[in-house]
C-alpha angles and dihedrals in degrees: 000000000000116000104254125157119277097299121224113212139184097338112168118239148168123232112168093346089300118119115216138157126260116226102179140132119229087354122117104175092325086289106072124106118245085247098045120102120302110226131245150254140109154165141261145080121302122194118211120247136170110283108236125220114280091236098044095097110066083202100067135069121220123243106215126186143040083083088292138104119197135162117215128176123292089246101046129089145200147214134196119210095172149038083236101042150048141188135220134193156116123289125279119275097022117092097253090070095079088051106080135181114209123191106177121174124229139197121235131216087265092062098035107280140119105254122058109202132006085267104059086042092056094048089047084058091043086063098042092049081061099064087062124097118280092351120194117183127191135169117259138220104266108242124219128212135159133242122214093274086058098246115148113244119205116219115202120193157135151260118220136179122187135145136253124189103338089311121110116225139194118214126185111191126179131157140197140179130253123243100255091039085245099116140013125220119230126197134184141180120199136178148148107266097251089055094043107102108023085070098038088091087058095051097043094052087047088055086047087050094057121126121176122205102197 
């Protein structure tokens, strides 16, 4: 992989109410140094499995807040550049900091957004995707996870591949409602294609970890 600043790929964000993908080298929002966090976001099968409880590893820490609980390894970090999104990732300087989980929470039309269920949102993604460089977009494995009432919640999505300058990336989408239909959770794994799938394990036991809390 070239050496290229901290790339940020595929974060969800709203301009003017509308959701798009950013596809943008050493920006986090405009606002974001050259050397601050990339973004996520990847392809591939994933196959379901039990989520096991946040706290079950000793060797991650638990992200809490935003309605959400998620593990994520004891290395990694994250950012938040917004109310409505947060980052995960390795260190910089180690490899796992080009591979990025994103959860980003939206809005949907009952409480004043664009997209009306986790569905219309993910089709919107897949569209979107296929404006990119070289897209390829496949159907993914649906993920399960629980809430805090113990229902299970059903997450659909999507793999994509597609190219950026000259750089081939890897990109993993699903999406899933909240509880009360206010909002819908969005979560993404991104990384260059050589780093794919050595860090895919990562981001699929950080989706089984999942917990929301509304």
């Amino acid at each position: 992989m070239k050496t290229v600043p901290k790339v940020l790929i595929g974060i969800l964000a709203f301009f003017g109410g509308i959701i798009v993908l950013l596809f943008v080298y050493g920006l986090f929002l405009g606002a974001k140094e050259a050397t601050q966090k990339p973004s996520p976001q990847t392809a591939g099968e994933v196959q379901p499995a039990a989520p096991p409880e946040p706290s079950a590893d000793p060797q991650a820490k638990v992200f809490d807040g935003m309605g959400f609980r998620m593990s994520y390894p004891a290395d990694w970090v994250f950012e938040k550049p917004n109310g409505y999104t947060v980052v995960f990732s390795g260190a910089q300087g180690s490899p796992s900091y080009y591979a990025t989980v994103n959860m980003q929470i939206i809005a949907t039309t009952k409480a004043g957004g664009k997209h009306e269920t986790a569905d219309t949102l993910i089709a919107d993604l897949r569209e979107q995707i296929m404006t990119a460089q070289e897209p390829n977009v496949t159907d993914a494995a649906d993920q399960s996870f629980t809430n805090t009432s113990g229902q299970l919640v059903s997450a659909t999505g999507f793999a994509a591949a597609y190219t950026r300058d000259n750089e081939e990336f890897r990109q993993l989408q699903f999406a899933s409602p909240s509880a009360d239909g206010n909002s819908i959770y969005a979560y993404s794994y991104t990384a260059p294609k050589d780093f794919y799938e050595e860090y895919k394990p990562v981001a699929i036991t950080m989706i089984q970890s999942l917990e929301l809390i509304k």
